[in-house]
NUVOMI-483453 format. One line per 4 residues: number of its first residue (from 1); their letters; for each residue x, y, z of C-alpha. Coordinates in nm, 4 decimals. Example, Ala and Ser with C-alpha at 12.3 -4.5 7.8 and 13.67 -1.06 7.14 Angstrom:
1	as	1.2300/-0.4500/0.7800; 1.3670/-0.1060/0.7140
This chain:
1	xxxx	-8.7817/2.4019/2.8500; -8.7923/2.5356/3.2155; -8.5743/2.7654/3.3654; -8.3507/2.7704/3.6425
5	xxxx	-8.5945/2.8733/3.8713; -8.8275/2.5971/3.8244; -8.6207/2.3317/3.8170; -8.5069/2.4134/4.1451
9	xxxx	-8.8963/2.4470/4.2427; -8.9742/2.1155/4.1488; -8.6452/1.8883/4.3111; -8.6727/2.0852/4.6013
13	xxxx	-8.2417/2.1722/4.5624; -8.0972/2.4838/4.5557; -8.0378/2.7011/4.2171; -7.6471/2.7073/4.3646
17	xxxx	-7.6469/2.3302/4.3479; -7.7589/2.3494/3.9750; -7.5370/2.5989/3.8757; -7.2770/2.3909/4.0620
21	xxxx	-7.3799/2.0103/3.8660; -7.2795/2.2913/3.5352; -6.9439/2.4092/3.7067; -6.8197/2.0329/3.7778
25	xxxx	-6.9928/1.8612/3.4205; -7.2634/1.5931/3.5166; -7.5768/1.8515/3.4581; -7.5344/2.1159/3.1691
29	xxxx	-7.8315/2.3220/3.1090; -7.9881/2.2289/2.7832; -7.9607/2.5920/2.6239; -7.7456/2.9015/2.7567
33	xxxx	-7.8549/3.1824/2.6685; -7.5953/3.5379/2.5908; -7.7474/3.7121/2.9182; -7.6607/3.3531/3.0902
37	xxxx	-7.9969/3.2074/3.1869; -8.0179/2.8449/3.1891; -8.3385/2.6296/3.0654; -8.3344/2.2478/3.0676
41	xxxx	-8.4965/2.0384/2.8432; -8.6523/1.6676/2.8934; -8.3260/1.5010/2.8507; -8.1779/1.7134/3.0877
45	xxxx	-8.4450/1.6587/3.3875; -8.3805/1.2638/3.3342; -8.0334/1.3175/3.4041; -8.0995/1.5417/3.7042
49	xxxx	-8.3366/1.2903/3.8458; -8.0346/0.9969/3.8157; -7.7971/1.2419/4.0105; -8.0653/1.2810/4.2884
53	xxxx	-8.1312/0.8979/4.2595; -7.7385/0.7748/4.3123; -7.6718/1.0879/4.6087; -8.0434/0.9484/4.7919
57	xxxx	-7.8447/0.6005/4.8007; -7.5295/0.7343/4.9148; -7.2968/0.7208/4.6287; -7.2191/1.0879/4.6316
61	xxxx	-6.9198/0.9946/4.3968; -7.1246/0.9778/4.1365; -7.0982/1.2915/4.0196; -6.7850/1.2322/3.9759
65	xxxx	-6.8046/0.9596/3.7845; -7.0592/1.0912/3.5813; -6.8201/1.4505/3.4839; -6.4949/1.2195/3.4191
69	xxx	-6.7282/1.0274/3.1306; -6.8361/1.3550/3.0109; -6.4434/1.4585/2.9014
């Protein structure tokens, strides 16, 4: 599991952006904890590194797409 923090260390985007991919649906943390931290497992890197795959080739409606599968 890494937190936040290091996610944000190793893809180079902002901990904002993160927290937004949560707000909208196509990146939820892999554990929440009661104080609120976020860690991300495996799983959850591999779906990161898709979203930053799609929005490097210009479909930047893909994380749209990817939140109205998740309802």
């Amino acid at each position: 599991m890494r937190t936040i923090s290091q996610i944000a260390e190793l893809t180079g985007i902002s901990t904002r952006t993160l927290q937004y991919y949560d707000e909208i649906g196509p990146l939820k943390p892999s554990r929440l904890t009661q104080s609120g931290y976020r860690f991300y497992d495996d799983e959850a890197m591999q779906k990161l590194q898709q979203i930053l795959f799609f929005k490097e080739l210009g479909f930047r409606h893909y994380l749209l797409i990817r939140k109205k599968k998740q309802a």
